[in-house]
C-alpha positions as CSV (number, residue, x, y, z in Angstrom):
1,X,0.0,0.0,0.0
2,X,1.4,3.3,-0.8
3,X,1.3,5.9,2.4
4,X,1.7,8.8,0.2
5,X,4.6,11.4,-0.5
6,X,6.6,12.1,2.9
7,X,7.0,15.7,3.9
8,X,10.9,16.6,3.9
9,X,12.2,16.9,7.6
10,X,12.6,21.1,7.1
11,X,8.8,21.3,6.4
12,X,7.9,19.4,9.4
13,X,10.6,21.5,11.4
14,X,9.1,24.8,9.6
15,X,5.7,23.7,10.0
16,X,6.0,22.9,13.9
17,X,8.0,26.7,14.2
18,X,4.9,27.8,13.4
19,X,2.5,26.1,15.6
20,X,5.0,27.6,18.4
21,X,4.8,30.9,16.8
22,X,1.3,30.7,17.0
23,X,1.0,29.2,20.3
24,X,3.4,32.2,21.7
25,X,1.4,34.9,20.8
26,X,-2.3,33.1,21.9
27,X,-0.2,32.9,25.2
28,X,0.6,36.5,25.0
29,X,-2.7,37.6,24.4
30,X,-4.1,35.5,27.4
31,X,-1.6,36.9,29.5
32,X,-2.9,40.3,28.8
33,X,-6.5,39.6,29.2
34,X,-5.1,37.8,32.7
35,X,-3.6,40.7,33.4
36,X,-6.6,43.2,33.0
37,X,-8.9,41.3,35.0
38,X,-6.8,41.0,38.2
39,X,-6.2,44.4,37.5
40,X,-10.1,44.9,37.5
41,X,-9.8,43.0,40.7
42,X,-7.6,45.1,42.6
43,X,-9.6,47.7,41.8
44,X,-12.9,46.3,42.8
45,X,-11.2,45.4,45.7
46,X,-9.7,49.0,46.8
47,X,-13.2,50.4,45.9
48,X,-15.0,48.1,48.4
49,X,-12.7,49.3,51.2
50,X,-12.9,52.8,50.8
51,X,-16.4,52.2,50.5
52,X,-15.9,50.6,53.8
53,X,-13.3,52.9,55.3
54,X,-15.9,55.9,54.4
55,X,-18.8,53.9,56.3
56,X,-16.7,54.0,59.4
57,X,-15.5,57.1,58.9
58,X,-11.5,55.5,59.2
59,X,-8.7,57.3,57.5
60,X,-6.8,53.9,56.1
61,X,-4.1,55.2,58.4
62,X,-6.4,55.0,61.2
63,X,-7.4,51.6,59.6
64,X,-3.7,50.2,59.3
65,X,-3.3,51.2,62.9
66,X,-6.0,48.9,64.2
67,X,-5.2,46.1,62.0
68,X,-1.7,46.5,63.2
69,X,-2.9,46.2,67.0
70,X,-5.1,43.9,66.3
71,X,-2.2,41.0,64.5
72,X,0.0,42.1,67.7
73,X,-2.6,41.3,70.5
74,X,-3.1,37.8,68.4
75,X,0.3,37.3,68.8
76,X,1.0,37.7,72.0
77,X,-2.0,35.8,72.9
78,X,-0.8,32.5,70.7
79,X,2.2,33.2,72.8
């Protein structure tokens, strides 16, 4: 039986270059889209605690300080 003509080993090398080419850039683009949504994030994020900060009327330096209290009294009571 005959299988046919065989591709010559630079097409196949040419031919997978490409796929990788291909591949590279879909990752790219991915990356970027990635990239804008936990961007998108951050900013939902930083949006919800002002929102927050402004319902308590907290400066987020007021804020940082009681967090910062807060983690050092857990500490020294899990010591």
């Amino acid at each position: 039986m005959a299988r046919g003509v065989r591709k010559p080993i630079e097409e196949k090398i040419r031919e997978k270059r490409e796929v990788i080419a291909s591949l590279k850039k879909r990752i790219q683009k991915e990356n970027a889209e990635l990239e804008e949504l936990l961007k998108e994030e951050r900013e939902r994020n930083l949006e919800a605690l002002n929102s927050l900060l402004s319902e308590m009327n907290l400066s987020p330096e007021e804020a940082a300080e009681i967090l910062k209290n807060s983690l050092e009294q857990k500490e020294g009571d899990a010591a």
